[in-house]
N, C-alpha and C positions, 0 to 999 in steps of 0.2 A: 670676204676673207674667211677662208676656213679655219673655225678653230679647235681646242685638242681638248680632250677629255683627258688626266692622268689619273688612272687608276692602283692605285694604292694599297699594298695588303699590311693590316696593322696586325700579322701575327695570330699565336692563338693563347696565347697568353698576355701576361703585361709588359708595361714599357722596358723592362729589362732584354725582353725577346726582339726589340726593336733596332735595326740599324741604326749606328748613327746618321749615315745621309737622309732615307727615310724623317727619322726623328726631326733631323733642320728643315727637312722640305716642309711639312707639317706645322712646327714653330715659326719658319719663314715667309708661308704663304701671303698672309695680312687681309687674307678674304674666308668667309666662311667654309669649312669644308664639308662636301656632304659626305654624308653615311647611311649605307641602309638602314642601321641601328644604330641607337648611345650606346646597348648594352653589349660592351664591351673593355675591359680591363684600361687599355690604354688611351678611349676615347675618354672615361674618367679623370684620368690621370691629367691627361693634355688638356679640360676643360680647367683643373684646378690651376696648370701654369697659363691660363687664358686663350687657350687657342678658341676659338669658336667657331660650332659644327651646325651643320643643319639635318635633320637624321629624316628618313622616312617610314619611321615607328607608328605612326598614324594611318598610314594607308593600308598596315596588315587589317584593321577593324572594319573596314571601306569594302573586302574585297573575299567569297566564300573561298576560293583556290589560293595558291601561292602565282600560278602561272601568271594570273591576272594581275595580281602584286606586281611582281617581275615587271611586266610591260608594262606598268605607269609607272613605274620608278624610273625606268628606260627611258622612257617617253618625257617624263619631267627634265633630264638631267640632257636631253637633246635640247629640250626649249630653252636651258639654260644655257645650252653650249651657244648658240645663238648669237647668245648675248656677249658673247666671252670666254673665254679657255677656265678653265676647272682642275678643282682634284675631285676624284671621288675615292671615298675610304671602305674599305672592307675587311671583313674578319679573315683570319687566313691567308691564303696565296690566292690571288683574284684568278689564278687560271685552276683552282679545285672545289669544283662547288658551289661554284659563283654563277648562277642562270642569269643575271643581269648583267657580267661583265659579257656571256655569251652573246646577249642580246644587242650592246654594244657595239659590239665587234660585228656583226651578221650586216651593220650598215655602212652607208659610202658617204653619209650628209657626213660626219665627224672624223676629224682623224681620233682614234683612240690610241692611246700609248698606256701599255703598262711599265710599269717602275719595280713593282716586286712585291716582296714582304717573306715572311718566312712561315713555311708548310707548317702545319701544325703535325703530320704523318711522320717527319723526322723523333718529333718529340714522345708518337706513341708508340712507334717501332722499340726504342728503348727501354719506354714505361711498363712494356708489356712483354720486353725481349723475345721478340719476333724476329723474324728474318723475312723480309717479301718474296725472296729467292724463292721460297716455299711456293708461292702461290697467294694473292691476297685479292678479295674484291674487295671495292669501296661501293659504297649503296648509300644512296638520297634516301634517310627511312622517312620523306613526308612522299615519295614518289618510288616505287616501287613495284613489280610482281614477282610473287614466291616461288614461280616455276622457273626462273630466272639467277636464281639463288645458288651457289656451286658450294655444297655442303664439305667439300673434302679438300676447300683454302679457306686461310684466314679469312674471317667476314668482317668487315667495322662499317658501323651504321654511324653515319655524320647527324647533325640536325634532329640529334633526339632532344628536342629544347624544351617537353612539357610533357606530361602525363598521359594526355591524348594521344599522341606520337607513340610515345615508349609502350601504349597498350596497343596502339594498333600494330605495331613492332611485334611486340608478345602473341598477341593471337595468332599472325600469319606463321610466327617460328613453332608454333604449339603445333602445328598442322604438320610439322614434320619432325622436330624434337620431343623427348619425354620433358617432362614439366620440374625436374629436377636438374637438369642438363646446364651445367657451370656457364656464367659469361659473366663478362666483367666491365663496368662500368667507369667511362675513366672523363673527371672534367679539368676542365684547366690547367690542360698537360702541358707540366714544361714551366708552366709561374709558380709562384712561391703560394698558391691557391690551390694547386695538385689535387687530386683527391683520385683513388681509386680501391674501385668494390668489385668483389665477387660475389655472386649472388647466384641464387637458384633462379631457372627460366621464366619459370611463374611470377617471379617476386619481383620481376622488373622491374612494372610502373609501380611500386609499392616502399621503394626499398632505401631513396634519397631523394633531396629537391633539387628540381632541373634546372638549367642554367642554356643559354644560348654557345655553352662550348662545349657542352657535352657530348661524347657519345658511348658509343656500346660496341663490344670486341665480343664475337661468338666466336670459339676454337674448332680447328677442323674436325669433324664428324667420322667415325669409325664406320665403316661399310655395315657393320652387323646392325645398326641404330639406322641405315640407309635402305632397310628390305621391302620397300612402297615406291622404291623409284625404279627407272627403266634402266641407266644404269647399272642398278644393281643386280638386276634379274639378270641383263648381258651377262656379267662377270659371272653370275652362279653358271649360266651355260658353258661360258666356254673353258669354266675351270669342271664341268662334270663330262666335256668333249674330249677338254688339254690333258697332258702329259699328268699322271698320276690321277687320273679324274675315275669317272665310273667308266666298267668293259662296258656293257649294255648301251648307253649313252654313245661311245666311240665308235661304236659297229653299226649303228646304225645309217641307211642311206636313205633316198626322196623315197626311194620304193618302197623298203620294208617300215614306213611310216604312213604309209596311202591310208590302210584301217582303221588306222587310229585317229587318222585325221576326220573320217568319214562316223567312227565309234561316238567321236568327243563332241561333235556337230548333231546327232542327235541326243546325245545326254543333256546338250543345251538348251536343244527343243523339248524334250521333256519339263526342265526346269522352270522354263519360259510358260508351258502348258499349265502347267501344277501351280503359277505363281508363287516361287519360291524362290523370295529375293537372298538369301543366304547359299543355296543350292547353286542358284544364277551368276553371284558371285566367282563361285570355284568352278563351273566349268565353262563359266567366259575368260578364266584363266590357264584349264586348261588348252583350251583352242588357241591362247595364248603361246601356251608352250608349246604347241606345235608349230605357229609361225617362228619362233625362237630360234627351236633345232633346225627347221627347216632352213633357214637365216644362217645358221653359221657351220651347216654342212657345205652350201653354197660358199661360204667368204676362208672354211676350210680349204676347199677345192677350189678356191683363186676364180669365183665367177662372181658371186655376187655376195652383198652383206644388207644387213636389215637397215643400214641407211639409203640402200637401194632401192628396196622392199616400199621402205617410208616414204623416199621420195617418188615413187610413180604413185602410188595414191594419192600422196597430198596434191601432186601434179596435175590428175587426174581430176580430182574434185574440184579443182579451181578450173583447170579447163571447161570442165562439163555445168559450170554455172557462172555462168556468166550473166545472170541477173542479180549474185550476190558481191563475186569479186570483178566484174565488169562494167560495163555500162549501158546492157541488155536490158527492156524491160517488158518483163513476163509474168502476165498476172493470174494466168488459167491456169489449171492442173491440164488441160490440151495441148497448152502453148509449153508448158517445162518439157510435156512428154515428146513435143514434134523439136524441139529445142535437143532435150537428152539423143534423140536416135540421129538426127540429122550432125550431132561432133561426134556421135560413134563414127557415123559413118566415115568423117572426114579425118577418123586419126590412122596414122601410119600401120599396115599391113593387119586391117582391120578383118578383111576375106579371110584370111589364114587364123586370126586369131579366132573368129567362130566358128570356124572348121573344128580347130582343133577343142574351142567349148565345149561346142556340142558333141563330139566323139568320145568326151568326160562324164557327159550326164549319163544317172539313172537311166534306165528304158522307160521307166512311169512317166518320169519329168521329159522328155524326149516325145511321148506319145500324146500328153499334154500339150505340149507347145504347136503339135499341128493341128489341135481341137479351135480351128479356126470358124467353124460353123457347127450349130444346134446339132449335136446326135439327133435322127429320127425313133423316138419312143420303139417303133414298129420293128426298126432294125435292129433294138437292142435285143427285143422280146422273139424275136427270130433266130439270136445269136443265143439265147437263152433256151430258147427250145432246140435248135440243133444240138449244146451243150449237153440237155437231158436225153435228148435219144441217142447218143455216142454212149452217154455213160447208162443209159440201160442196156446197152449193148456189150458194153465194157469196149470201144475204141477210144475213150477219150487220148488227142494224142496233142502236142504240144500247138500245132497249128489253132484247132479247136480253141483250146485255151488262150493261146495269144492273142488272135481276136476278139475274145471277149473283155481282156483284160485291156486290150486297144482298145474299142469302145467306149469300155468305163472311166481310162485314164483321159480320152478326150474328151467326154462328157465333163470331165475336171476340170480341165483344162479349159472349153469355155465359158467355165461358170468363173477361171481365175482360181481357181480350189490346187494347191499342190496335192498331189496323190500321194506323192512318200510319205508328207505329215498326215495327211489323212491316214495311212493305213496306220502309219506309227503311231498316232493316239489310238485307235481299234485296238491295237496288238497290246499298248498298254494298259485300256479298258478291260480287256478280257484277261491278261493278270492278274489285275488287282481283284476283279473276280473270282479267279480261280483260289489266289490264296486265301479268300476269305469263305469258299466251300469248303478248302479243308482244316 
């Protein structure tokens, strides 16, 4: 015989917040009722008029994760089911926040049935006069990541129940709020135990004693306090493209941007050179802003946008590694590289698309890449002497020169040497010389 598991939400407050039907099921049951915790308001209450609970308080110290928690409590209250149909009790509405009522439900041994209880989210919508309409995330703060986080809706963090919690809460909000930045602390919303605080960001875990019904409301965040996310760099673009923005920014197209793209890519090679992780900073930013505009000249012009941009890369990298997001396994730097060339070759209109690479590159980086075998020393020193009897002559003429400069760049080319960088540190070697002779 299959039997049922009823699950039960006791609210987030006390027995006042409690259905009557609820309340009779509870008083009427005549067997112990489990609960993941005693500590809660109406589990009290109901011990005083005799009901008797069996909690699983004890297995939090049993167990370093909550997940692990979860699935023995799961587990236990199966072997019980077993034996007999059940209630089981829970803080809140069993379907907000409940990974063990999840857990539950994810199986076929048990029929589960929930019964209800009442949200505690009604009670702080009011407490805190909110509107959800707005926009609101709800966040597990013992399960969480902060890139994840949608700074410009209501935020409430459930299961902020100890100091631990509420700091590691603080830390990750520090990483994108200033440390003064208003939120508001709200427990036992809704019972005659209410309590709520506004507090600076920092002052979080510092500021009251926690409780298993508390949590924590951060207000939405102003774009100007948002100038580190990608987000917001979009908007500054397309409001210095859009309607009242800057001329310069609006006029410009892919073409009259080529220089700068090519300008900002060696400023970062310098930066990179110099080891100058500040330097590095701002014109990995700049190259930045050129995919940016680049990005919303295209999605101006109805062809493409930077989530296009984002997804052929990300697309890209996961195709082309398939020993990290597949089930490829490649142990050599030989085996990645004959790996890497062999899904070049097998992605879509791959001919045309090195065509058109290569008709992009430099002439240096071009004359490099055919430096497939050893220069002969002899030939260079031959191209070098032809060089000086031209210009004793005064013929030197462009052929002369390209040659030599073919030469030198395959010579680079198969040591692996890029020539653009190499000449660009020279050029910048002999600067910083020159200014320092006069």
């Amino acid at each position: 015989m299959k039997h049922t598991i009823e699950v039960v939400g006791l609210g987030g407050g006390d027995i006042n917040q409690l259905s009557l039907g609820i309340y009779k099921k509870l008083k009427e049951h005549g067997e112990p009722i489990f609960v993941r915790t005693k500590d809660h308001p109406v589990v009290r209450t109901l011990e005083e008029e005799g009901v008797e609970f069996h909690s699983y308080d004890e297995i939090y110290e049993n167990h370093p994760d909550f997940q692990s928690v979860y699935e023995e409590i799961a587990n236990s209250l199966f072997r019980q089911a077993e034996e007999g149909s059940l209630i089981y009790a829970v803080p809140g509405h069993p379907m907000l926040a409940e990974m063990t009522v999840q857990l539950l439900l994810a199986q076929q041994e048990v029929d589960v049935k929930i019964i209800g209880g009442q949200s505690f989210l009604d009670d702080l919508f009011s407490a805190l006069r909110i509107d959800p309409i707005d926009g609101f995330q709800f966040v597990d703060a013992t399960s969480f990541k902060r890139d994840e986080l949608e700074y410009r809706q209501h935020l409430i963090f459930c299961q902020v129940y100890d100091q631990m919690v509420a700091s590691e809460v603080k830390l990750e909000l520090l990483e994108d709020l200033p440390p003064e930045y208003p939120i508001t602390i709200v427990d036992a919303v809704g019972s005659s135990d209410e309590s709520i605080k506004t507090v600076m960001l920092e002052d979080l875990d510092r500021s009251v004693e926690f409780s298993n019904l508390m949590s924590v409301y951060v207000p939405p965040a102003v774009s100007l306090e948002m100038n580190h996310k990608f987000y917001r760099l979009r908007e500054v673009i397309q409001t210095l493209r859009g309607p009242g923005g800057c001329p310069w920014d609006q006029k410009q197209t892919h073409e009259s941007l080529r220089r700068y793209l090519i300008e900002e890519a060696y400023e970062l090679i310098d930066a990179i050179n110099k080891d100058d992780d500040e330097n590095l900073i701002e014109e990995l930013g700049d190259v930045l802003l050129q995919v940016m505009l680049h990005s919303q000249i295209g999605e101006d012009d109805g062809y493409f946008s930077i989530e296009d941009v984002i997804r052929s890369v990300t697309e890209k990298m996961i195709r082309r590694h398939p020993h990290v997001f597949g089930e490829a396994v490649l142990e050599t730097e030989e085996e990645l590289s004959k790996s890497w060339e062999a899904i070049k070759q097998e992605e879509k209109a791959e001919y045309e698309l090195e065509q058109e690479e290569e008709s992009l590159q430099p002439e240096l980086m071009k004359a490099a890449d055919m430096g497939k075998q050893k220069p002969s020393p002899s030939n260079l020193a031959q191209l070098l002497a032809e060089f000086s009897r031209r210009a004793s002559e005064a013929e030197v003429d462009e052929n002369v020169v390209g040659e030599l400069l073919f030469a030198i760049a395959s010579y680079a080319g198969y040591y692996k040497i890029n020539p653009e960088i190499a000449l660009h540190q020279v050029i910048e070697g002999k600067k910083s010389t020159d200014k320092g002779s006069e």
